[in-house]
N, C-alpha and C positions, 0 to 999 in steps of 0.2 A: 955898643948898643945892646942892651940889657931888651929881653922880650918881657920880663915881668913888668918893667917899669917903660912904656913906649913914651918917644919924646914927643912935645907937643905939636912940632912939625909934620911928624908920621902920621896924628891922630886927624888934627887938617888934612894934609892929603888922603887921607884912607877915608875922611867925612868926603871930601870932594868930589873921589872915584865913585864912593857909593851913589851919593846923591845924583850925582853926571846919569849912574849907569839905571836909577830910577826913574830920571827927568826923562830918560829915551825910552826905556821898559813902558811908561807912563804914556809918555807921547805916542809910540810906534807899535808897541806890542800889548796893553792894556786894552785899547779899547775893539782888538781885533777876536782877544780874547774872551771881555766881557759879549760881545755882537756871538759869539759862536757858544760861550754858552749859554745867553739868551736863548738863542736861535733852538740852541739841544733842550732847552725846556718849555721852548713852543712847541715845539714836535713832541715831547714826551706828553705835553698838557692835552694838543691834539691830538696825538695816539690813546692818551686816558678816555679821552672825549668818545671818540671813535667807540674806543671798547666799549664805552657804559651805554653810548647810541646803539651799536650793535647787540651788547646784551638787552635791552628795552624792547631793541625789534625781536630780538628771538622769542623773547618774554610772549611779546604779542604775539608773535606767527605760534609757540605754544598753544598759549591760552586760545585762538582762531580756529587753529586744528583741534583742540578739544572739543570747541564748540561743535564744529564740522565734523566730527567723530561724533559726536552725540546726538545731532541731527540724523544725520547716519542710519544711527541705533533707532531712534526713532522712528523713521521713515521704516527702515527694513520692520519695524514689530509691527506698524502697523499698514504694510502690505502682506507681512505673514495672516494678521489677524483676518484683513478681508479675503484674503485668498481659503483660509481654514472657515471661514463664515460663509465664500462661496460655495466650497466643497459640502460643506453640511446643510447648504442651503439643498443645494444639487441632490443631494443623498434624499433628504428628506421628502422633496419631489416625484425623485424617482419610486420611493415606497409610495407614497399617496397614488401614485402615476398606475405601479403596482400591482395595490391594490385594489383600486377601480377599475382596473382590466379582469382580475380576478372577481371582484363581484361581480363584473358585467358575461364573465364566462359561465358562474354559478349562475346565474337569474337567464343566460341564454339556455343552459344544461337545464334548469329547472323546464322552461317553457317549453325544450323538445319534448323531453320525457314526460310531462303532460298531455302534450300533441300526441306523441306516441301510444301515451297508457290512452289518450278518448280514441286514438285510433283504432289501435286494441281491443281495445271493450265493445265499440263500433262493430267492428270483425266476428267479436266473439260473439255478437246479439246475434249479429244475421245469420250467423252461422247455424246458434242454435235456433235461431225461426225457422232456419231452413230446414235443418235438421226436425224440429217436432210439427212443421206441416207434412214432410215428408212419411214420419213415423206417422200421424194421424190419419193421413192420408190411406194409409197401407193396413192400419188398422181399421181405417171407415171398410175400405174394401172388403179385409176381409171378414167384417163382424155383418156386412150390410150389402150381401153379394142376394141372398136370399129376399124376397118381400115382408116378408111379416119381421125381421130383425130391421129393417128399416121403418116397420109401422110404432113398432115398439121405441124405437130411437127417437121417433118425431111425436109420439105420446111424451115421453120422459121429458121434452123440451117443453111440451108445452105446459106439464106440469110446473116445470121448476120455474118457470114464470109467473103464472100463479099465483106462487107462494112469492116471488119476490114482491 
């Protein structure tokens, strides 16, 4: 038996063995094979699946949370703004508030020291009335202690009447 040249006997049986060992490969071990890696490209299709669902969701819970950051942002500027709107509301208030305690303390200070100065003056008149009936007084006495400085006194009055 020469290997270069196989006899036709060998080439049949070695077709035969093949084929036998294909017909059982075929039957018993093919479609156990095909079913599993089906099976390993269902799961790899559903794990793709999964990933792209899962990357979609994060996508959205992103884009959610930016929103919801942005909101956020919002919300907080514009409780800063009313709360700085209060404060200067407040400020501005209190100066008005102020200063109409202050005018109202100048225009009370005005009206004592008025009261006071016609008090005053009041004071000062009577004072000097008292004062220059007293000196008149003291002068009538002693210009008019005599008769005739009293005749001449009551001459002089009625002269200047008189004339008026």
């Amino acid at each position: 038996m020469d290997l270069i040249s196989p006899s036709s006997g060998l080439i049949f049986w070695q077709l035969f063995g093949f084929l036998a060992l294909l017909f059982i490969l075929i039957k018993f071990a093919w479609k156990p094979m095909l079913a599993a890696l089906e099976e390993r490209e269902s799961t790899i299709d559903n794990a793709l699946k999964a990933a792209e669902q899962a990357r979609n969701e994060m996508a959205n819970l992103k884009a959610e949370n930016e929103k919801l950051l942005a909101e956020a942002r919002l919300e907080r500027d514009t409780i800063l703004k009313k709360a700085h709107d209060a404060s200067a509301k407040m400020i501005e208030e209190a100066k008005e508030e102020a200063n109409k305690q202050g005018a109202q303390m100048i225009e009370n200070a005005k009206a004592v020291i008025e009261t006071e100065k016609k008090a005053a003056l009041a004071e000062v008149k009577t004072q000097v009335a008292t004062l220059t009936l007293e000196v008149t007084e003291k002068l009538l006495r002693k210009n008019l202690s005599d008769e005739k400085a009293q005749k001449d006194l009551v001459d002089g009055f009625v002269n200047e009447l008189k004339l008026n």
